[in-house]
mmCIF file of the C-alpha atoms, coordinates in Angstrom:
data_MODEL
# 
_entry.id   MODEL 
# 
loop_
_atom_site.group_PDB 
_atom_site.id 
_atom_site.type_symbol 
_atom_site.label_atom_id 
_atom_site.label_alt_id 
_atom_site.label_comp_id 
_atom_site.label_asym_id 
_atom_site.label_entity_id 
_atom_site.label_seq_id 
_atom_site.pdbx_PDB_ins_code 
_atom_site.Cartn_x 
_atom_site.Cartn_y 
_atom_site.Cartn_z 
_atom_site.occupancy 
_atom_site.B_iso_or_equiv 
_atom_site.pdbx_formal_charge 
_atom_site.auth_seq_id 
_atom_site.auth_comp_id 
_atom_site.auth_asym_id 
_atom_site.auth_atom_id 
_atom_site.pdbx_PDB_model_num 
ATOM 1  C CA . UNK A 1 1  ? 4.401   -14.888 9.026   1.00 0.00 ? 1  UNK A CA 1 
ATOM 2  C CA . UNK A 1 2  ? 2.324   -11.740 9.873   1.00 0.00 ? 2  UNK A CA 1 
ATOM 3  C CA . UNK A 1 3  ? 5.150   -9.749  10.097  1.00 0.00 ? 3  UNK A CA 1 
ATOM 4  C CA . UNK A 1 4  ? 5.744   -10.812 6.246   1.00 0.00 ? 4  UNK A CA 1 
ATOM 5  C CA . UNK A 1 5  ? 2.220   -10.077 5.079   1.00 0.00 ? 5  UNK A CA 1 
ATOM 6  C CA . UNK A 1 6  ? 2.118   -6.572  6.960   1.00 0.00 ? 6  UNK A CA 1 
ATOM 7  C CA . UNK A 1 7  ? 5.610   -6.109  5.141   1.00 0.00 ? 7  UNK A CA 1 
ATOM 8  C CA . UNK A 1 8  ? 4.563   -7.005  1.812   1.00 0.00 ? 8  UNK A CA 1 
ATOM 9  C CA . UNK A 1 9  ? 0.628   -4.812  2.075   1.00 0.00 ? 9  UNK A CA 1 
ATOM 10 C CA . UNK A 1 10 ? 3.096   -1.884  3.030   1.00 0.00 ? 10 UNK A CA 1 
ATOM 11 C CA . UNK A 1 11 ? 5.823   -2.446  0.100   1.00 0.00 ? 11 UNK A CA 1 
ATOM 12 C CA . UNK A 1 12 ? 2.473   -3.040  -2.179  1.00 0.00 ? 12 UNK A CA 1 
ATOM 13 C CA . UNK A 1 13 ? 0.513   0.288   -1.028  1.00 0.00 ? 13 UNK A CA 1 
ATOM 14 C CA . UNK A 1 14 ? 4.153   2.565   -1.056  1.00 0.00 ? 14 UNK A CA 1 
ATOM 15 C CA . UNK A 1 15 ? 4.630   1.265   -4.553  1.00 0.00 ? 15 UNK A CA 1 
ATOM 16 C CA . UNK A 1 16 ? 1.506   2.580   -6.210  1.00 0.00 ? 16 UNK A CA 1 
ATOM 17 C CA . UNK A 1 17 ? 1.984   5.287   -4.500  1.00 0.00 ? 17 UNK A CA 1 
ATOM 18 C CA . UNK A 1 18 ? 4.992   6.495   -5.714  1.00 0.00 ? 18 UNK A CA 1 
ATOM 19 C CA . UNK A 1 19 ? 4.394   5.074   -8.879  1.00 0.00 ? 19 UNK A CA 1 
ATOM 20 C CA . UNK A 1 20 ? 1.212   7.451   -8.938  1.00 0.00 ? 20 UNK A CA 1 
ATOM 21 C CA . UNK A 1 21 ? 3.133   10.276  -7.975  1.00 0.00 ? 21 UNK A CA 1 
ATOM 22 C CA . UNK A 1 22 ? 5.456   10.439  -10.651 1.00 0.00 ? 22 UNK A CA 1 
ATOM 23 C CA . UNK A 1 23 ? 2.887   9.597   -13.270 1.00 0.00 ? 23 UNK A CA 1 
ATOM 24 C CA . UNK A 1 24 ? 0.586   12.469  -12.549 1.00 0.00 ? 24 UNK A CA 1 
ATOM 25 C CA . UNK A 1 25 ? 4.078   14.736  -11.940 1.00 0.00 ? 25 UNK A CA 1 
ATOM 26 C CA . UNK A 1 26 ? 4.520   13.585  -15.676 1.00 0.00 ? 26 UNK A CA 1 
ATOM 27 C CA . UNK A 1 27 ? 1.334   14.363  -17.010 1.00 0.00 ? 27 UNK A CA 1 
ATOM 28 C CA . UNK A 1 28 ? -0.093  17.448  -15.718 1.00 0.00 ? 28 UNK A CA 1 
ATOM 29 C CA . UNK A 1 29 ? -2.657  18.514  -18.111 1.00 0.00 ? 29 UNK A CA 1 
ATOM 30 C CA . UNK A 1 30 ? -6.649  18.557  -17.059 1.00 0.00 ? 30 UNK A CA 1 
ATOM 31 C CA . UNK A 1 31 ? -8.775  15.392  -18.005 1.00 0.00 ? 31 UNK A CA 1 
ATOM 32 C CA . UNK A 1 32 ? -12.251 14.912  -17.457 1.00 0.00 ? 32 UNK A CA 1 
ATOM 33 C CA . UNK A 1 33 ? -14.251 11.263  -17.630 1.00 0.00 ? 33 UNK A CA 1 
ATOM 34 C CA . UNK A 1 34 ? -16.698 10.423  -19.912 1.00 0.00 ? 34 UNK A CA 1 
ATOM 35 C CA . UNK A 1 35 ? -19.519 7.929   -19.584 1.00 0.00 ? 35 UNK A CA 1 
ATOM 36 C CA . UNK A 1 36 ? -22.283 7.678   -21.649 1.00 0.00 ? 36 UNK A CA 1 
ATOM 37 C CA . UNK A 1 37 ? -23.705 11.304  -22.064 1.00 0.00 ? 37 UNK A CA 1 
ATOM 38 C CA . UNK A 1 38 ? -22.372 12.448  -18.593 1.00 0.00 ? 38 UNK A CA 1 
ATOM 39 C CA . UNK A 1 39 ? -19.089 14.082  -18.546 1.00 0.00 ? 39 UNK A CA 1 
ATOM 40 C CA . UNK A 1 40 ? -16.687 15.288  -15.312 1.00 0.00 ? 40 UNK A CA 1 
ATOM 41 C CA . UNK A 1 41 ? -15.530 18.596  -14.826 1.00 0.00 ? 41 UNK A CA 1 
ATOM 42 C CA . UNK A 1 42 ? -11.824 18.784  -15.564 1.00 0.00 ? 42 UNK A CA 1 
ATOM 43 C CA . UNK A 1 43 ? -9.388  17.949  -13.105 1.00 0.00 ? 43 UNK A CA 1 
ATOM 44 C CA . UNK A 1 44 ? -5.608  17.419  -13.238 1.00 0.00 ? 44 UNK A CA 1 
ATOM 45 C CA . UNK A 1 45 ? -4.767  13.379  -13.688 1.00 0.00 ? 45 UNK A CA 1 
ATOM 46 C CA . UNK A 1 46 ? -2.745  13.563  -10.133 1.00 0.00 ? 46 UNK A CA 1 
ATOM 47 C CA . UNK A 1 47 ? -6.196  14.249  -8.239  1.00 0.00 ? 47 UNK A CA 1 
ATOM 48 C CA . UNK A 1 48 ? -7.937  11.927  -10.071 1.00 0.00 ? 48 UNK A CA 1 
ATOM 49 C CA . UNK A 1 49 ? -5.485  9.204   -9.726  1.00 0.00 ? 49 UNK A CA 1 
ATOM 50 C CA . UNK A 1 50 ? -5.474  10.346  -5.931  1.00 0.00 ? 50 UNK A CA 1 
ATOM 51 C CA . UNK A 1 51 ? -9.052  9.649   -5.342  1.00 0.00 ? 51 UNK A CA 1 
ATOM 52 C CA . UNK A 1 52 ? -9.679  6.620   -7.767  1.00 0.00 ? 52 UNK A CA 1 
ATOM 53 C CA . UNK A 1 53 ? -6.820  4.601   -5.361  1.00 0.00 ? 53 UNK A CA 1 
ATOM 54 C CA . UNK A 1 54 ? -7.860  6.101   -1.500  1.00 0.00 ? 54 UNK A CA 1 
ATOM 55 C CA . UNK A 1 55 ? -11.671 4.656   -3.164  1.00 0.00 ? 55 UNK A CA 1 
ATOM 56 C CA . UNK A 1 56 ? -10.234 1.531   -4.429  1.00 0.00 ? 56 UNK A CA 1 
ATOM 57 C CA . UNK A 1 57 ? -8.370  0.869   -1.064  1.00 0.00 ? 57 UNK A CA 1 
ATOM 58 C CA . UNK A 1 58 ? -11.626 1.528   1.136   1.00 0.00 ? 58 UNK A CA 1 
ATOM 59 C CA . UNK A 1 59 ? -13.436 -0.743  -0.694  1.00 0.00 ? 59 UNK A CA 1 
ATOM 60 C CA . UNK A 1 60 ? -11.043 -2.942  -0.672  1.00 0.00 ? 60 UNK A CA 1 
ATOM 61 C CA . UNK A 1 61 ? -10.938 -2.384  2.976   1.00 0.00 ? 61 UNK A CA 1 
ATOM 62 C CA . UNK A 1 62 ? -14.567 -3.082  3.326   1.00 0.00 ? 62 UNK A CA 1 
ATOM 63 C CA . UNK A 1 63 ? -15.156 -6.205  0.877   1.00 0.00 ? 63 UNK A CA 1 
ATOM 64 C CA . UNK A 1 64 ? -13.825 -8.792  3.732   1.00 0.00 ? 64 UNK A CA 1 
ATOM 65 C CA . UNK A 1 65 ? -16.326 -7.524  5.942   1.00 0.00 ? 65 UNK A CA 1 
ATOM 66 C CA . UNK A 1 66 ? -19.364 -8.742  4.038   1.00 0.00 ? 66 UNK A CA 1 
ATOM 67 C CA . UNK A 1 67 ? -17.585 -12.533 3.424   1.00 0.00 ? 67 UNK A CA 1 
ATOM 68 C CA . UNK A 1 68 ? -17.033 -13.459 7.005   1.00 0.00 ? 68 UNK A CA 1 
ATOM 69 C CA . UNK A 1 69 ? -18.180 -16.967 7.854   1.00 0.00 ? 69 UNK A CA 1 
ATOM 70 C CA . UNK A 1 70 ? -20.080 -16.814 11.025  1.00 0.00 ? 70 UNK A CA 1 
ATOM 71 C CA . UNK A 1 71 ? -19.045 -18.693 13.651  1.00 0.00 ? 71 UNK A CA 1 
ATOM 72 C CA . UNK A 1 72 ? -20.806 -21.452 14.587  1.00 0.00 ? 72 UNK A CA 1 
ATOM 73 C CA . UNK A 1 73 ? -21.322 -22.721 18.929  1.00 0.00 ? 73 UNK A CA 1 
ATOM 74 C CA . UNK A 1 74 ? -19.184 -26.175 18.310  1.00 0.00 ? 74 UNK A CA 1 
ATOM 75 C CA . UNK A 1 75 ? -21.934 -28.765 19.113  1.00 0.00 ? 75 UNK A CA 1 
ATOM 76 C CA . UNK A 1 76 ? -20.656 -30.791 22.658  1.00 0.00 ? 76 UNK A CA 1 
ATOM 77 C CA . UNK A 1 77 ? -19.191 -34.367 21.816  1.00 0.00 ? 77 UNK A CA 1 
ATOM 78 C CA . UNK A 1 78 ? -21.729 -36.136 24.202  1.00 0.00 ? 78 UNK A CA 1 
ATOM 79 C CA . UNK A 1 79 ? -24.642 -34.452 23.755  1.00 0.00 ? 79 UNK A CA 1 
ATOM 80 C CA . UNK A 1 80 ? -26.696 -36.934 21.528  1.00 0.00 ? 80 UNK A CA 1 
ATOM 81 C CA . UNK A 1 81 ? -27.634 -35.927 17.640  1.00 0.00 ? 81 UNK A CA 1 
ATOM 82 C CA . UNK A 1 82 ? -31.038 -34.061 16.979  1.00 0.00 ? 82 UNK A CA 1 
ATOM 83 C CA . UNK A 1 83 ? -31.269 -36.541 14.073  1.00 0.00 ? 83 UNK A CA 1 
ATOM 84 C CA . UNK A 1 84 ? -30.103 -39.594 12.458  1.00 0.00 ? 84 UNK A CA 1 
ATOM 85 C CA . UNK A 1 85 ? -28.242 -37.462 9.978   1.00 0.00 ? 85 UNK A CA 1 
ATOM 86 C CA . UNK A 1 86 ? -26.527 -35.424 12.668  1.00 0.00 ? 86 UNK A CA 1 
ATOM 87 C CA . UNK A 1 87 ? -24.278 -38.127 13.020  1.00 0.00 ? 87 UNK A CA 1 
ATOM 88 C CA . UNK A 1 88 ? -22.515 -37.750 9.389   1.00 0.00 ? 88 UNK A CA 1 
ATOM 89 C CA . UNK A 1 89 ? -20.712 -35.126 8.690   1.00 0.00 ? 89 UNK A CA 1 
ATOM 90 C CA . UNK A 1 90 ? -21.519 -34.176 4.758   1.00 0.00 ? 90 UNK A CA 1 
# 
């Protein structure tokens, strides 16, 4: 099963990237970004496209991280209940 998954992240990741490459091969020309009043200095669509996916994938990277459950000491089966509603499990 793992070897699957790591399989299919890999085919996943290789496939944007080449799909990127050939896009920004196609389109060379300068683009800048505009939000609001701010706009970018101009930069080919290839380096953009480079550096919008290596940030998406290291915050993608780093999302898990903050949704961990914590794990919890397992409670011993003899040791009696603090309370009355220790006993049910909700």
């Amino acid at each position: 099963m793992n070897t699957i998954t790591n399989f299919l992240a890999s085919a996943i990741v290789g496939s944007w990237i080449m799909t990127m490459a050939v896009f920004a091969i196609q389109n060379i020309q300068p683009v800048s970004l505009k939000f609001l009043q701010f706009e970018s200095i101009k930069v080919p669509i290839g380096i953009l496209l480079a550096f919008s996916l290596g940030i998406g994938f290291f915050i993608a990277a780093i999302i898990p991280a903050f949704f961990r459950k914590s794990k919890k000491s397992p409670r011993s089966r003899f040791s009696p209940p603090e309370s009355e509603l220790d006993e049910f499990d909700f």
